[in-house]
GUZAFI-441196 format. One record per residue: x, y negated, z of N, C-alpha, C, O in turn; residue in one letter. Coordinates in steps of 0.1 Angstrom, whole numbers, plus 2048, in hexadecimal, padded with zeros to 3 digits. Layout:
N
XYZXYZXYZXYZA;...
This chain:
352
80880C8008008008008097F48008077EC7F7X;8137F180A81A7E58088247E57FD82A7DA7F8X;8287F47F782E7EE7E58287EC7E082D7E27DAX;81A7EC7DC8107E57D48117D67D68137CD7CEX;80F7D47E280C7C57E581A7BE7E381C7B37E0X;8247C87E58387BD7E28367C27CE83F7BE7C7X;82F7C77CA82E7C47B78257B87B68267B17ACX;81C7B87BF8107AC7B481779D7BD8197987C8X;81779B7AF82078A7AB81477D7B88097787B4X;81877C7C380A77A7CD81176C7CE80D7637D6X;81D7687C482075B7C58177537B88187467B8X;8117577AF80D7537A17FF74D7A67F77547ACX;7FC73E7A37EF73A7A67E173C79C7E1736791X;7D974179E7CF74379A7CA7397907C972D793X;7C674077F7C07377797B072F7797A773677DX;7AC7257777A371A77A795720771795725766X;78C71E77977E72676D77C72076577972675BX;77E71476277D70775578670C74D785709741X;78E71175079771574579772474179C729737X;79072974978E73A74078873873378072E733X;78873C72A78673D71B77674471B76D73F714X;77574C72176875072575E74672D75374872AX;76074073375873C73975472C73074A725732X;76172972576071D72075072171574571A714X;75572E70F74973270573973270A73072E703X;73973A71973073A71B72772E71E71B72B71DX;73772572472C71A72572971171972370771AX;72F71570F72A70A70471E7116FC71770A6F5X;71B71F6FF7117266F970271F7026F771C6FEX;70772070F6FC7187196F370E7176E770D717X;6FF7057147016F17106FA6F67046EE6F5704X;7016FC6F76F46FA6EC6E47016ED6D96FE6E9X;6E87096F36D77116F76D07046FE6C47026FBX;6D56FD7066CF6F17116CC6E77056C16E1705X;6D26E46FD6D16DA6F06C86DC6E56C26D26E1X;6C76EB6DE6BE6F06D76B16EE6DF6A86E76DBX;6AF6F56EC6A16F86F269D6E76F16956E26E9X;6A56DF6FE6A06CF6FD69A6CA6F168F6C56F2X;6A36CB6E369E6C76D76916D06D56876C96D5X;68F6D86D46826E26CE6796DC6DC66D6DC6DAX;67B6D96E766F6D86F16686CB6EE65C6CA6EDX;6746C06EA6706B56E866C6B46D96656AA6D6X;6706C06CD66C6BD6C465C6C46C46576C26B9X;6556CC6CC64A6D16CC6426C56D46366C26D0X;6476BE6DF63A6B86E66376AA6D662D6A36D5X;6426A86CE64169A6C663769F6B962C69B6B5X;63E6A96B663A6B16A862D6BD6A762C6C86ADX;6256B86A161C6C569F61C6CB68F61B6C3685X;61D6D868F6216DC6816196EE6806176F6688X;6166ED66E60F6FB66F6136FD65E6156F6654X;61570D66161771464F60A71764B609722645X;60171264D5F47126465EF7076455E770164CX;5F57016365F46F96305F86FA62160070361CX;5F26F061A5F26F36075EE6E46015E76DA604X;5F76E75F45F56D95EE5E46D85EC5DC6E25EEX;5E16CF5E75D06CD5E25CE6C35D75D36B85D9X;5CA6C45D15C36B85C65B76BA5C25B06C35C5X;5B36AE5B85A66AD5B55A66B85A55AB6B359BX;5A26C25A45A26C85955956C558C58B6CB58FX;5956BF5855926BB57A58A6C856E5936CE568X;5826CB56C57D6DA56457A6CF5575796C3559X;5796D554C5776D054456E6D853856F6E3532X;5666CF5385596D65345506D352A54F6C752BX;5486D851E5476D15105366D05185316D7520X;52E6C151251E6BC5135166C550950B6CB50AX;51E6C54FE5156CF4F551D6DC4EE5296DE4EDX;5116E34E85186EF4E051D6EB4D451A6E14CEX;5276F44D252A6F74C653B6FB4C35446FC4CCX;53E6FE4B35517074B45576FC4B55526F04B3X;5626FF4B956D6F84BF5736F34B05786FB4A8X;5716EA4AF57C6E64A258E6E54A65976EB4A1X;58E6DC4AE59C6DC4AC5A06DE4C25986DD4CBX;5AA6DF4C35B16E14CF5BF6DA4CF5C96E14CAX;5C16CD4D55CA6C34DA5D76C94E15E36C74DEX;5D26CE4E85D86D14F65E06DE4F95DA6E84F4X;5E86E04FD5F36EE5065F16EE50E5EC6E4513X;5F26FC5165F26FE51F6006FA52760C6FB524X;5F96F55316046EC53E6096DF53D60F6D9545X;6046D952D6056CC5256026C25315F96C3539X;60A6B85326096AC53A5FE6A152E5FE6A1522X;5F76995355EE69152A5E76875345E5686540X;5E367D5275E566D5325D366F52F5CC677529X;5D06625375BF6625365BE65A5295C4651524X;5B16645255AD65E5165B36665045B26644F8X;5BB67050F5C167A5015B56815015AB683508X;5BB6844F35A868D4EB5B16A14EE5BB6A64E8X;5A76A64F95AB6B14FA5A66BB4F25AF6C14ECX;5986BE4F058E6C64E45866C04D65806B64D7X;5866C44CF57B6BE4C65716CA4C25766D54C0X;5666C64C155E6CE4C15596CE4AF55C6C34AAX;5536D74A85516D349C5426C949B5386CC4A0X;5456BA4945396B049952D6B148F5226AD492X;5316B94825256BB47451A6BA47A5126B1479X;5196C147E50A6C64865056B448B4FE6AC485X;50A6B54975096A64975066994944FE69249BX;50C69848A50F69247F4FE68C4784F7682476X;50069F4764EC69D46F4E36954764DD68C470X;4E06984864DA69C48A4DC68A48E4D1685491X;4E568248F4E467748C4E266C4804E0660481X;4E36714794E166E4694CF66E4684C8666461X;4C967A4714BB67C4704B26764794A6675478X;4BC66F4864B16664904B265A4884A8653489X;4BB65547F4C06434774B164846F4A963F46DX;4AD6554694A565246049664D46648F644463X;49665847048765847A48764B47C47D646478X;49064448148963A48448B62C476484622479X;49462C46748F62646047E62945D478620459X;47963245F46963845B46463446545A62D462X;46663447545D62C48045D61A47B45361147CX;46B61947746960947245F608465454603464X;46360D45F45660845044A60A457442601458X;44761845F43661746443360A46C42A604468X;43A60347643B5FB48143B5EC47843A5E147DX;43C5EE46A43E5DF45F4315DF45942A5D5459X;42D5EA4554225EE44F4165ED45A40B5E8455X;4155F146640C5EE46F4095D94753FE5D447AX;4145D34734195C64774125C246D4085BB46FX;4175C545D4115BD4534015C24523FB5BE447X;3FA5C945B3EC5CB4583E25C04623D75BB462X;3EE5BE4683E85B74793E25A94723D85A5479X;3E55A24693E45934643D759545B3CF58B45AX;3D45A14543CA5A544F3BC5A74583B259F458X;3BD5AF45E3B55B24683B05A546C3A45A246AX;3B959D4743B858C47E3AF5834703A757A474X;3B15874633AC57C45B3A158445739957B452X;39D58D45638E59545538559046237A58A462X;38E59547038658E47A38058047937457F47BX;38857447738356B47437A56846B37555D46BX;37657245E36E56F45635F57645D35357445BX;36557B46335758346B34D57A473341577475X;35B57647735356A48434C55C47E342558484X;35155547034C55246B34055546533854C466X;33D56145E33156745A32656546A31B56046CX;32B56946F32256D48331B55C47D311558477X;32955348232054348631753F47530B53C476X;31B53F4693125404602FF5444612F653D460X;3005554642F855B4662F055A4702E555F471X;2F854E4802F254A48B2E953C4852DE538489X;2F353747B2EA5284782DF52E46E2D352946FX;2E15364672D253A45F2C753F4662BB53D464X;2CE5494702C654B4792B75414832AC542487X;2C25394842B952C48F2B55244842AD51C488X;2B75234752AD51B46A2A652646729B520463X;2A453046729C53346228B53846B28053B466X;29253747D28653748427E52A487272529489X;28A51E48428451048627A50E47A273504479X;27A51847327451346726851946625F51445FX;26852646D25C52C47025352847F246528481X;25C52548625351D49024950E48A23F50A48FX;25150A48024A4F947B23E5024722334FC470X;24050D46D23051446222A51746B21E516468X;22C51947822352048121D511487210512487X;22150748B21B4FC49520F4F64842044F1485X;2174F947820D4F346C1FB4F946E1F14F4469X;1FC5034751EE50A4781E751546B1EA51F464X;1DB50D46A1D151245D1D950C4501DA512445X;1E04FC4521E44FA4461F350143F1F94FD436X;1F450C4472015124401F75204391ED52643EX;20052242C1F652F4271FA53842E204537436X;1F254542A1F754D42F20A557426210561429X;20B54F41F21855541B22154E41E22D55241FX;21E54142022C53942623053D43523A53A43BX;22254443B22D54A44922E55744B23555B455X;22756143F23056943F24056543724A56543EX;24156342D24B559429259555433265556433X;25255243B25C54644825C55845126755E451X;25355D45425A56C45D26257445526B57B45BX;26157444B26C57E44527757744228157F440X;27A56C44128356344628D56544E29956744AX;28956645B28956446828F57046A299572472X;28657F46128B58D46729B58D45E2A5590463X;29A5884512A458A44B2B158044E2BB581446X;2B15794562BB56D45D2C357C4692CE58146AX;2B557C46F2B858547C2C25944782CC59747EX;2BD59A46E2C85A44682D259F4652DD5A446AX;2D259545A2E458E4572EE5904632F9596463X;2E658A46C2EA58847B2EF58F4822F758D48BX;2E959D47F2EF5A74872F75AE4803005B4486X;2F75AF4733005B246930F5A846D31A5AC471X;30E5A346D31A59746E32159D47C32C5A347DX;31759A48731D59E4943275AF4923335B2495X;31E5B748D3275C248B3345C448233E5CA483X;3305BC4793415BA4703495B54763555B8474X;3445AB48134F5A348A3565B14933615B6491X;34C5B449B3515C34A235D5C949E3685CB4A3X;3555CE48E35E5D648636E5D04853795D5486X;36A5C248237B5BF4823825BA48A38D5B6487X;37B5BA4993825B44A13875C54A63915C44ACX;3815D44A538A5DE4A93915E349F3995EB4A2X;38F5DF49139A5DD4873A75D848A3B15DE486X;3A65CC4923B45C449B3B95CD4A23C45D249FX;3B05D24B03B35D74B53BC5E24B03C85E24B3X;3B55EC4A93B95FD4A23CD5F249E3D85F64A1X;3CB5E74983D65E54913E65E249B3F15E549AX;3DD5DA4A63E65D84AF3EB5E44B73F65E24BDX;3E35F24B93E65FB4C03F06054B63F960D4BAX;3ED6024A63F66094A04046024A140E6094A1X;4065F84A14105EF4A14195F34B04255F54AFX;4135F44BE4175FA4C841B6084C542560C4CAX;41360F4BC41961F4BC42361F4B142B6284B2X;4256184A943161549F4406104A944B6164A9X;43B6024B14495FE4B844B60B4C045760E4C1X;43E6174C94456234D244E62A4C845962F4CBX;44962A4BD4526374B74616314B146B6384B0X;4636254AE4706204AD47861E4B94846234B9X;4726184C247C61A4CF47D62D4D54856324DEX;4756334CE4796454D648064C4C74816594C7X;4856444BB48E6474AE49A63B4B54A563F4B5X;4996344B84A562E4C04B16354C94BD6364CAX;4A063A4D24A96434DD4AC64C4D84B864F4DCX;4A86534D14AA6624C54BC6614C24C466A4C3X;4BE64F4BE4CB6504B54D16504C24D165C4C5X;4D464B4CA4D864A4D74DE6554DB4EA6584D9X;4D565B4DF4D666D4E14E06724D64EC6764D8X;4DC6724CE4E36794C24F46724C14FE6794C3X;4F46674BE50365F4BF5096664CF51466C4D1X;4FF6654D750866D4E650F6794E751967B4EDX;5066824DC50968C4D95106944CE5116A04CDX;5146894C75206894C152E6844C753968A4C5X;52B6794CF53E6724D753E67F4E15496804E7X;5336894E55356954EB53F6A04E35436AA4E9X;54269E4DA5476AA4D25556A54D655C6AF4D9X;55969F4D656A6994DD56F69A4EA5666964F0X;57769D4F05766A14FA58769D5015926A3502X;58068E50758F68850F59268A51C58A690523X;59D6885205A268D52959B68253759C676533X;59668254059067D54D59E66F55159E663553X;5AA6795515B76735595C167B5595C2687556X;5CB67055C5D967555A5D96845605D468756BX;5DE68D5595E369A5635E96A35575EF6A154CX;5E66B055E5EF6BA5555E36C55565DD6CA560X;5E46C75495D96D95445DE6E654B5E86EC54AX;5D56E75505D56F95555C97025545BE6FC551X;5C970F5555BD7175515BA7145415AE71253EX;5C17135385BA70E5295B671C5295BD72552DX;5A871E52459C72651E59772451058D72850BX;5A171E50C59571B4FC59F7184F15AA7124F2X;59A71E4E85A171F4DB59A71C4CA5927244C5X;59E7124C459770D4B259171A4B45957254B6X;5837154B157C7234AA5707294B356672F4AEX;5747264C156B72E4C855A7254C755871A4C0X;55172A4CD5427234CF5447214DE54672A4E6X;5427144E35437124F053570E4F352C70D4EBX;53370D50052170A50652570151152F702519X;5196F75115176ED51D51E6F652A51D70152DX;5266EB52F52B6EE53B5356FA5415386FD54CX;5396FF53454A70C5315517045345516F952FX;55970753C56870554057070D536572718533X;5776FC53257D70152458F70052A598705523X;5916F953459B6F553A59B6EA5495936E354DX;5A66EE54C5A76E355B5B36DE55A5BE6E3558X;5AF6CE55C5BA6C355E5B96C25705AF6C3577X;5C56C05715CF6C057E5D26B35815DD6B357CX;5D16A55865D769B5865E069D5905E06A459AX;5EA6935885F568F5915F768D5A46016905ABX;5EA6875A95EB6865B65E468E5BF5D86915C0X;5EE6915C65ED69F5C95ED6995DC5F168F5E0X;5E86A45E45E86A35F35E86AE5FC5E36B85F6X;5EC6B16085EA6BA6115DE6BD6185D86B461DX;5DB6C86195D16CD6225D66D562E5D66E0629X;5DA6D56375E06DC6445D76DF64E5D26D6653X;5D36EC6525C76F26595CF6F06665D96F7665X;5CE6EB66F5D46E967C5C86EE6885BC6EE688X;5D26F36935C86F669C5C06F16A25C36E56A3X;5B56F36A95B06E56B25B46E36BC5AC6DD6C4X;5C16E76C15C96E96CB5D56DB6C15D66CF6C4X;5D86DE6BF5E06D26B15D96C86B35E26C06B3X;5CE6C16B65C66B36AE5C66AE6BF5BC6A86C0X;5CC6AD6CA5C96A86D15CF69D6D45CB6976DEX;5DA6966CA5E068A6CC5E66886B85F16856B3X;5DA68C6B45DB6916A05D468069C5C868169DX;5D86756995D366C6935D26696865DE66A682X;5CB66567D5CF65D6705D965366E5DB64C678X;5DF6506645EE64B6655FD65066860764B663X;5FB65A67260966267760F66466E60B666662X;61F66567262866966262A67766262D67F66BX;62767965462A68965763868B64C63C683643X;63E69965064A69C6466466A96456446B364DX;6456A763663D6B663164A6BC6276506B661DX;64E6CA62E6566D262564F6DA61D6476E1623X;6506DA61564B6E76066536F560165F6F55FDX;6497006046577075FE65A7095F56637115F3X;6527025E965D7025DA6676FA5DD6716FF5D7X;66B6EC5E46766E75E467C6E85F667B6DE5FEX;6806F25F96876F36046936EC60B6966F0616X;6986E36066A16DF6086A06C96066A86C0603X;6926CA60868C6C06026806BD61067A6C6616X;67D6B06126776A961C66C69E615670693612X;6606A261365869761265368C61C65668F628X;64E68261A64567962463B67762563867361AX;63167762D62367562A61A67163462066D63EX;60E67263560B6686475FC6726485FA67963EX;5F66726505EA67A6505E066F64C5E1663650X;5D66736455CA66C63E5C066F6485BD66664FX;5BA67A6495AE67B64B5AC68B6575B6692658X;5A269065D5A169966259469D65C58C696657X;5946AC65D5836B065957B6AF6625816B066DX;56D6AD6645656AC66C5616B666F5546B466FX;5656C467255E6CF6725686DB66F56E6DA664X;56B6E86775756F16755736F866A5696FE66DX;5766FA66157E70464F57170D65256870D64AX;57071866156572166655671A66354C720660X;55870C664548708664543704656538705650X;54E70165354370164054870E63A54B70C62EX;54B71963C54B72563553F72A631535725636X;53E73362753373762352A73D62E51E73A631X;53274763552874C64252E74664F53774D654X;52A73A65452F73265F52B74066952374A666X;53573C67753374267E52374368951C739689X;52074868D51274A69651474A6A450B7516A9X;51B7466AD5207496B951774E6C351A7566CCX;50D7496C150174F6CE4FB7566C84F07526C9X;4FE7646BD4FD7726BA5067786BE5127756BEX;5007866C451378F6C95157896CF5107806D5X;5237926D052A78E6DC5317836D65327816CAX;53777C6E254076D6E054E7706DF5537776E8X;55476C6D65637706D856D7606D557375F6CBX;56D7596DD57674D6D858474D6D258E7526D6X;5817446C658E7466BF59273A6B958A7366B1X;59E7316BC5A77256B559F7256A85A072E69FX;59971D6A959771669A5A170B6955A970469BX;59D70B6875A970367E5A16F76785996FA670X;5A36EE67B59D6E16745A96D96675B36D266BX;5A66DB65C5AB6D26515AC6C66515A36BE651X;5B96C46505BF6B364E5C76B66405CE6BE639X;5BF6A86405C26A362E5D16966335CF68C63AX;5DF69C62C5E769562E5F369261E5F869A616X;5F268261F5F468261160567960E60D675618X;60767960461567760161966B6026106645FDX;62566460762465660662A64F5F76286445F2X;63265B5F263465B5E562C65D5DF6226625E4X;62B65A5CE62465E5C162666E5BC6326725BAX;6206735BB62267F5B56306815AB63968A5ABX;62D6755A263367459363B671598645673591X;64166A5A76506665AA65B6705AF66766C5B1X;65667C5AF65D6855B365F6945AE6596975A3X;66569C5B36616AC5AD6516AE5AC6496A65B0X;64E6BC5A363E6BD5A263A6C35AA6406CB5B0X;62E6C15AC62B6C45B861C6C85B66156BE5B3X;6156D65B760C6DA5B15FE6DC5BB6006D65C6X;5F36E25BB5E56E35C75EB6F45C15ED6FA5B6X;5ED6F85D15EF7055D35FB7085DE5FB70F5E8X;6086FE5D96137015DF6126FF5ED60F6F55F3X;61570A5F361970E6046207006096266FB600X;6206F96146286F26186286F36266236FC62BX;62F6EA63062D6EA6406326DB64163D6D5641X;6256D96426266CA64A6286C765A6206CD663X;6336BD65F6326BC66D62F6AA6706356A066DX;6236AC67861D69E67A62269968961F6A0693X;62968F68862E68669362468169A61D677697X;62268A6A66116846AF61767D6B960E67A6C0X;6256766BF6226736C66326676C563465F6CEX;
């Protein structure tokens, strides 16, 4: 036992823990574990962030007003195109006629509607001859009773033929008279008949009006422009085919595009409109967009589903619902990489 203790060197002073090489590592493994966690604790209470989220846009379907073959096709597929490019043409012949044939309907509503106008001045000058005949046949009328009342006060000295004479007079004044009155009739609904034809002449020009109307509409239908800037996807249609009201013949994509991020309702408790968010994408991984939150949904993704939930059927089972926030770019679409409605992203919104 005491050769052991006269070999060990009991004069040599003991190395310092700061300086064991082990103990340096472990504590720098510590120090960054203490540095990562702080950063992640502090980056969770500032940051709320979720991988259920996707670009979104407005898509555009595009769709023909009327039938008929496809004459010509503008467009490629995935083609970029400004608003007001001509994407379809539809063949217009048809058309064409069918406009060519309301210009005629209603030249023929006009001649009838000229032809009824120029009867009207006819009519109005018959009436007046009528009315004139009436007061005529009123003045012969009242001479020819005044004249029989004066044979009648003559007594015995009138013969007996001068007052039959003066009564047949009197009866044939009285017919004129009513003769008269009725031609007046006659031509005063003569006017009328003329003026009602003249009303059904102007209906049928103003409904050959609307006729061309319709028809011209339905020809600038056979062309088929683009709504707005964007880019073609889904093309369905090719020269030649017969398309029908309302086929989706293609969908335009515009350029401005936004996020939709389903966050929890555990997430929205300090979630405002305005916040900046920094949305990574994973087509560009190595890349940081900017963007701020717009808007929240009024209502969890669960509640406008086709079959909303029923809670007070069955049993109850509670479960995190996800409410959609619309969060949009602070850039232009067109200012940067492309950026499409579908792509996966993960937005993190600065709540605090």
């Amino acid at each position: 036992m005491e050769m052991d203790r006269v070999d060990q060197p009991s004069g040599t002073p003991k190395r310092p823990l700061y300086k064991n090489p082990r103990f340096i590592l472990l504590f720098l493994i510590l120090l960054a574990g203490a540095v990562f966690g702080l950063r992640y604790y502090l980056h969770a209470r500032l940051v709320e962030s979720t991988d259920d989220a996707f670009i979104e846009a407005h898509v555009v379907q595009i769709s023909p007003k009327v039938a008929g073959h496809v004459a010509e096709v503008r467009v490629k597929d995935n083609q970029e195109v400004k608003k007001g490019d001509l994407l379809v043409a539809i063949d217009p012949r048809d058309f064409e006629v069918r406009l060519a044939q309301a210009h005629a309907e209603e030249a023929a509503a006009r001649g009838k509607l000229r032809q009824a106008e120029s009867q009207l001045p006819v009519a109005r000058a018959n009436l007046g001859q009528a009315e004139a005949e009436v007061q005529v046949a009123e003045t012969n009328a009242a001479q020819r009773e005044a004249d029989l009342k004066r044979v009648e006060r003559l007594g015995e000295l009138a013969s007996r033929k001068e007052v039959d004479d003066a009564v047949a007079a009197v009866r044939t004044a009285r017919a004129q008279l009513t003769a008269a009155r009725r031609r007046m009739a006659g031509a005063n609904a003569q006017v009328a008949y003329t003026e009602s034809q003249i009303r059904t002449a102007q209906a049928d020009v103003n409904q050959a009006a609307v006729a061309i109307q319709q028809a011209d509409l339905q020809l600038t239908y056979t062309r088929l422009f683009a709504p707005e800037e964007g880019r073609v996807t889904r093309k369905s249609v090719e020269p030649g085919v017969y398309v029908q009201p309302g086929q989706a013949l293609m969908a335009l994509v515009p350029r401005q595009v936004w996020v939709v991020a389903n966050f929890k309702e555990t997430q929205l408790t300090d979630m405002r409109p305005g916040q900046p968010v920094e949305i990574r994408v994973d087509a560009y991984p190595d890349q940081v967009f900017k963007g701020h939150v717009d808007s929240i949904q009024a209502g969890s993704g669960a509640r406008f589903s086709l079959l909303p939930p029923e809670n007070a059927t069955g049993n109850f089972v509670k479960v995190v619902q996800r409410f959609p926030v619309k969060i949009v770019f602070d850039r232009p679409n067109d200012a940067g990489p492309f950026l499409a409605p579908g792509m996966s992203v993960q937005p993190e919104v600065r709540v605090r």
